[in-house]
C-alpha positions as CSV (number, residue, x, y, z in Angstrom):
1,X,37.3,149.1,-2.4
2,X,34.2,150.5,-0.7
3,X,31.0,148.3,0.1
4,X,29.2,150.3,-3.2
5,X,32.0,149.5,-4.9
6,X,31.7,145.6,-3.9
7,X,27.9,145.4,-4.5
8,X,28.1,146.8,-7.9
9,X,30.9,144.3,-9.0
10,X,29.1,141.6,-7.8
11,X,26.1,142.4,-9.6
12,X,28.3,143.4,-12.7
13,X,28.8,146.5,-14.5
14,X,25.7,147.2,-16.7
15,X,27.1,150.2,-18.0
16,X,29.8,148.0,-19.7
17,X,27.2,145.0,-20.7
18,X,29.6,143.1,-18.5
19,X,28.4,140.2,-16.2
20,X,30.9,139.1,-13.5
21,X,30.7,135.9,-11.0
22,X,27.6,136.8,-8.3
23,X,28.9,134.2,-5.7
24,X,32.6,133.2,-6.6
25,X,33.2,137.2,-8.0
26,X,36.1,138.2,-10.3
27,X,35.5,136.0,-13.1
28,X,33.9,137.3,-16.4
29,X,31.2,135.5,-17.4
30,X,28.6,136.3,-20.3
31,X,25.4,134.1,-18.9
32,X,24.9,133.3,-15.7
33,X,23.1,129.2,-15.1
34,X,22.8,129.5,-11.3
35,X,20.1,127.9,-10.1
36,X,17.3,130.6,-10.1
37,X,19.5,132.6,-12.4
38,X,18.0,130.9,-15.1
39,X,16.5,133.3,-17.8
40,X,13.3,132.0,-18.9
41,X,13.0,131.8,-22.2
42,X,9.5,132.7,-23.5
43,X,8.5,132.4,-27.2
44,X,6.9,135.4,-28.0
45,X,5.6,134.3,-31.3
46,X,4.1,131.1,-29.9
47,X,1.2,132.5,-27.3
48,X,0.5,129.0,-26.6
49,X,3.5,128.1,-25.0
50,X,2.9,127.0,-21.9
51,X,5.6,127.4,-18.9
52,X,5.7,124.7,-15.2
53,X,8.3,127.3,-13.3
54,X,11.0,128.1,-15.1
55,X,11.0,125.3,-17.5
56,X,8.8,124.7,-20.7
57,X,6.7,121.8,-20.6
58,X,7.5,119.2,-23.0
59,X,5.0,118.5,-25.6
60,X,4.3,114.4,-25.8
61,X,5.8,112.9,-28.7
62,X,4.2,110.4,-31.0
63,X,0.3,109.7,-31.8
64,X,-2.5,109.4,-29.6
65,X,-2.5,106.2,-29.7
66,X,1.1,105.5,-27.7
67,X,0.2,107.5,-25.0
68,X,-3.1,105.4,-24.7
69,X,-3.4,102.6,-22.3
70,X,-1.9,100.9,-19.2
71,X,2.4,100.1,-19.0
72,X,2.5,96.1,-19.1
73,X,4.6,96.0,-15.8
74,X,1.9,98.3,-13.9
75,X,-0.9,95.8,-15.5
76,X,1.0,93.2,-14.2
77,X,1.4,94.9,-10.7
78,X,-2.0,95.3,-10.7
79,X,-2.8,91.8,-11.3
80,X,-0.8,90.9,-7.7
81,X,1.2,88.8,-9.8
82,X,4.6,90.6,-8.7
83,X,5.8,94.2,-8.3
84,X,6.7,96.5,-11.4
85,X,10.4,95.7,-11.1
86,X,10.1,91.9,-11.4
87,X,7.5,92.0,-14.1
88,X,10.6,94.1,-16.3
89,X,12.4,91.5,-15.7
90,X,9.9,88.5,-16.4
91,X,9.0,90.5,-19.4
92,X,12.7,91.2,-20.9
93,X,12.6,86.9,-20.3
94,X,9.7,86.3,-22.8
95,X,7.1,85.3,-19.8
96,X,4.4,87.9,-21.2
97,X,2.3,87.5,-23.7
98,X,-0.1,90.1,-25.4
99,X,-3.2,89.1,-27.3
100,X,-0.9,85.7,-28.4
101,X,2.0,87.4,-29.5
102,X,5.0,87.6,-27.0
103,X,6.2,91.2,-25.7
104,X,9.5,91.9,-24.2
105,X,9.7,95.7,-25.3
106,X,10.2,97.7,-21.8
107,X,7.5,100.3,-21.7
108,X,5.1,98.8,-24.1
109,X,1.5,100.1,-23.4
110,X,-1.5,98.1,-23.2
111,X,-5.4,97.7,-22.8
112,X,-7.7,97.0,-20.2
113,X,-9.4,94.7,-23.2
114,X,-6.5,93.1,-24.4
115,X,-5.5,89.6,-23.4
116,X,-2.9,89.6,-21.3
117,X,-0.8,86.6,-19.9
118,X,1.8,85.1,-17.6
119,X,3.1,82.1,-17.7
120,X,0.6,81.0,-20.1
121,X,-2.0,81.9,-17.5
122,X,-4.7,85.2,-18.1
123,X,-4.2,87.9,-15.9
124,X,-6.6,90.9,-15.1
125,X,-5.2,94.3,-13.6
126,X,-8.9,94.9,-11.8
127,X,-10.1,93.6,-9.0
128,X,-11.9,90.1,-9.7
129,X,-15.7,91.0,-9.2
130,X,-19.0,88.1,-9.0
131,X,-22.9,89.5,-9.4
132,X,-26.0,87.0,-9.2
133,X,-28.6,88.4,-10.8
134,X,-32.4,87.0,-10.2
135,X,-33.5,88.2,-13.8
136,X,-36.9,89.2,-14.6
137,X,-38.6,88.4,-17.5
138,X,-38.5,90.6,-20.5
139,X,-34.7,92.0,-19.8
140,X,-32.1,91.1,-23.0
141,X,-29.1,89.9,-22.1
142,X,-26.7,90.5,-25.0
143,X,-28.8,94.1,-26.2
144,X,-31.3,95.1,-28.4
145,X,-31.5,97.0,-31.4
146,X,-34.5,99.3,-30.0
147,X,-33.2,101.4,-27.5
148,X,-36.3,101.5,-25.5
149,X,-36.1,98.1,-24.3
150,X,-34.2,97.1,-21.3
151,X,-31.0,94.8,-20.8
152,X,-30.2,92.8,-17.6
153,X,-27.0,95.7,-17.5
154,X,-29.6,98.3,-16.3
155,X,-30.2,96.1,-13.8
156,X,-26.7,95.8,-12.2
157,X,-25.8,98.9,-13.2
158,X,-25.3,99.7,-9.6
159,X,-23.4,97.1,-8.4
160,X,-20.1,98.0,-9.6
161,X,-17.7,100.2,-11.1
162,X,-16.2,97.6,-13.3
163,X,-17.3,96.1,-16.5
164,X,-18.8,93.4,-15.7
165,X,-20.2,90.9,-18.0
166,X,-22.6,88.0,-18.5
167,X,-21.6,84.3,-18.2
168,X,-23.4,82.5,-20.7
169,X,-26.2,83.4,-21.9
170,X,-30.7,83.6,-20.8
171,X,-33.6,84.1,-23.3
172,X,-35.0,87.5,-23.1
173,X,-38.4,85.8,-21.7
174,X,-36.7,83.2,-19.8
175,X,-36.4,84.1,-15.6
176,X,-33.6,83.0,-12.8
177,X,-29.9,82.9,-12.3
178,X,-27.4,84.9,-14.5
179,X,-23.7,85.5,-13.2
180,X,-22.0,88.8,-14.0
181,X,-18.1,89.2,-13.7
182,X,-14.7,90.9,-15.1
183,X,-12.9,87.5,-14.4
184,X,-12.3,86.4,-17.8
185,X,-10.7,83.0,-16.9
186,X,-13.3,82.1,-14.8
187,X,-16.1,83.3,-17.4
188,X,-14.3,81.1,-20.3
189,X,-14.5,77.9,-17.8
190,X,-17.9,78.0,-16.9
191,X,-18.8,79.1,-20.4
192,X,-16.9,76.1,-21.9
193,X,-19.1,73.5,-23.7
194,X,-16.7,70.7,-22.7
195,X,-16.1,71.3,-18.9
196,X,-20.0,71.8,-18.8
197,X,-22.3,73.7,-15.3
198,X,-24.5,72.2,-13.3
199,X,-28.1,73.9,-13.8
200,X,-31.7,72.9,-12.9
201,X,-34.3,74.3,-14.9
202,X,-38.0,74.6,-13.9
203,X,-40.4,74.9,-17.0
204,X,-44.1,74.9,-18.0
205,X,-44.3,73.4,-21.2
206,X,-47.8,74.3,-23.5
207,X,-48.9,70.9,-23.1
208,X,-48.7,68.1,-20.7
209,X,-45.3,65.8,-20.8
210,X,-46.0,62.2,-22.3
211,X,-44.4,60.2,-20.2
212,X,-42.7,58.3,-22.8
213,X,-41.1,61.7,-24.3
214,X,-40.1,61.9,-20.4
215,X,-37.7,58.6,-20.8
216,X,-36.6,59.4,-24.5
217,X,-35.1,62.9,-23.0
218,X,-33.5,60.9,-19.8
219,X,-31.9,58.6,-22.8
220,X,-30.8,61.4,-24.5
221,X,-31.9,63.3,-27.4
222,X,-30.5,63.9,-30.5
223,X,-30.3,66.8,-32.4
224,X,-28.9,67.9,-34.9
225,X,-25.8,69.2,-33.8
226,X,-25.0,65.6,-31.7
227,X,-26.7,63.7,-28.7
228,X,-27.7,65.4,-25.5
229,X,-27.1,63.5,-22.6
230,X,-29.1,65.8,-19.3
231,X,-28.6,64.6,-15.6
232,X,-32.4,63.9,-14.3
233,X,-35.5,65.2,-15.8
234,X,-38.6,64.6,-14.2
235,X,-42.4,65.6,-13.2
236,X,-42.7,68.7,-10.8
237,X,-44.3,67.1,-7.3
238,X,-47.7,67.7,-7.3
239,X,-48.2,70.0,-10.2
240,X,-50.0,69.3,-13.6
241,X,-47.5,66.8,-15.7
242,X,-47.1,70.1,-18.4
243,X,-44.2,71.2,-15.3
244,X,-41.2,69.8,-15.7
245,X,-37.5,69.7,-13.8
246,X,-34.4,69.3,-15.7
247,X,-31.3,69.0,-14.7
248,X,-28.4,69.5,-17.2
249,X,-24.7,70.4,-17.9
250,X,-24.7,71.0,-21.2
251,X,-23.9,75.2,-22.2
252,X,-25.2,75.0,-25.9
253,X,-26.9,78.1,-26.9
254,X,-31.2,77.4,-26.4
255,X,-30.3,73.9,-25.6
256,X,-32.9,73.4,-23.3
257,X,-35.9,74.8,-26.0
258,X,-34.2,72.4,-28.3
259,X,-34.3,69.2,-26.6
260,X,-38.7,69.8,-26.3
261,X,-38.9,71.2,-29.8
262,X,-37.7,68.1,-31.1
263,X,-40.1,66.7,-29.1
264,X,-43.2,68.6,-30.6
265,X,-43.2,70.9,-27.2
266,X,-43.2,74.3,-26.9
267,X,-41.2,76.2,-23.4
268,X,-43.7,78.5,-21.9
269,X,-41.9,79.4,-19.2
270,X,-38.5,79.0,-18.2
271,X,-36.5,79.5,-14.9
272,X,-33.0,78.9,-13.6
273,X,-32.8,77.6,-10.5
274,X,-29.4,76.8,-10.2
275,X,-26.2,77.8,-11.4
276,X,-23.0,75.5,-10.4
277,X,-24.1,75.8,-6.7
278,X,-25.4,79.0,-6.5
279,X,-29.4,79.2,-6.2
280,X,-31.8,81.9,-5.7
281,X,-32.4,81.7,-1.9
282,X,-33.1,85.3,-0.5
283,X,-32.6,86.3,-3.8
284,X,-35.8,88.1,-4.9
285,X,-36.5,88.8,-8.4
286,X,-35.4,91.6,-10.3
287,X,-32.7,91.1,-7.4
288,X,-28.9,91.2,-7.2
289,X,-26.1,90.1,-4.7
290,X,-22.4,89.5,-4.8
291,X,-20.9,86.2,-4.3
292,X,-19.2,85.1,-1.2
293,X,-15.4,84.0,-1.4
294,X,-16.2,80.5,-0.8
295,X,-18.7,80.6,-3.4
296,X,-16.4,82.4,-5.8
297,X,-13.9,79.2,-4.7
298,X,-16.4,76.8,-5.6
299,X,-17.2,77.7,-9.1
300,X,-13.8,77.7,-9.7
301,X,-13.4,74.0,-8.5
302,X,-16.0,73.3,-10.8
């Protein structure tokens, strides 16, 4: 046989509509599925089909909504709590749960808002961030319905690229120390009526502090929701008697404009001046910084 006659039979004889063996030769075969052989097969009546190589790309199955989300063993990765082939297996044992319920589906898909936990204890797939805010009078912190006025968000808005949240609460006229963070467990602790915060208010009240209303709030006031029991209150050192420092633990919503209303006394001004620890040293208003580690430690002590 000469060398055409070899080339040709490898290649096949297309007169015939015969395709023979390229690199084995002498066997009939009808499709070749050598590896770059392949034919590709392109749907002319579909335009839109859409080709990586050789090989269609597969279309995702199911609604929007399943491919939505984070795995639960990469959100658990995340968290440092183990690597993504130990949380299979500590989810396959029941040790996850997802907003309450338990989870033990391989694959299941979550969100960065849902409560996530192992071992009973929160976990959070970002990194754990803490903002101090020095906030200015005038700035909402929980929004407003007019969208011209300002929230204490606009204010941080720089200092990460978390979501990052207030802990607690701070009148929209009231001034001083608001924390900002993504770490849920730590927000729910400090923001827990029954494990109380130490804070230290400074206020100007619309009229001068009887001294006897001074030693009914030291007692304890009563209100209508229950007796409230603050750490010192006293007289601001030489200042006009209407200035007044209070020291309390207590994380009731307007606590603080409760205790004097009941009193017959109006809060004209109202600053925090410290937050479990933290104060507003080199803090200027309007100002923001993020917390040391030791502080971050500290608060979560408390």
């Amino acid at each position: 046989m000469s060398r055409n006659d070899r080339s040709s039979g490898s290649r096949g004889d297309r007169s015939s509509g015969k395709t023979y063996g390229g690199r084995q030769g002498g066997g009939e075969r009808t499709k070749s599925h050598s590896r770059g052989n392949a034919p590709v097969n392109r749907n002319e009546k579909d335009p839109k089909n859409m080709f990586r190589g050789n090989a269609p790309l597969k279309k995702k199955q199911g609604g929007a909504g399943k491919s939505e989300g984070i795995r639960l063993n990469k959100y658990i990765a995340n968290s440092g709590v183990c690597s993504r082939r130990d949380a299979d297996i500590y989810i396959a044992a029941g040790n996850v749960t997802v907003n309450g319920k338990v989870v033990t589906e391989m694959g299941h898909r979550v969100q960065i808002s849902d409560e996530v936990k192992f071992d009973g204890r929160r976990i959070n797939p970002e990194k754990p961030e803490y903002v101090l805010l020095n906030k200015p009078k005038g700035f909402y912190v929980t929004g407003s319905l007019e969208k011209k006025n300002r929230t204490v968000m606009d204010l941080i808005a720089n200092a990460s690229k978390s979501k990052l949240s207030p802990v607690g609460k701070l009148d929209t006229q009231a001034t001083g120390l608001l924390l900002f963070t993504n770490d849920g467990t730590l927000a729910k602790n400090l923001a827990s009526p029954k494990n109380g915060i130490r804070q230290i208010y400074h206020l100007e009240l619309d009229k001068d502090l009887a001294y006897d209303d001074l030693q009914k709030i030291k007692e304890g006031v009563t209100l209508e929701d229950g007796t409230v029991k603050v750490t010192d209150v006293s007289y601001v050192e030489n200042q006009p008697k209407r200035e007044v420092g209070l020291e309390i633990k207590s994380t009731k919503p307007h606590i603080v404009q409760r205790i004097f209303k009941s009193l017959g006394y109006e809060i004209v001004k109202l600053d925090r001046v410290v937050y479990g620890g933290l104060t507003k040293k080199d803090l200027a208003r309007g100002h923001w910084r993020v917390l040391s580690r030791q502080e971050v430690i500290n608060l979560s002590n408390l």
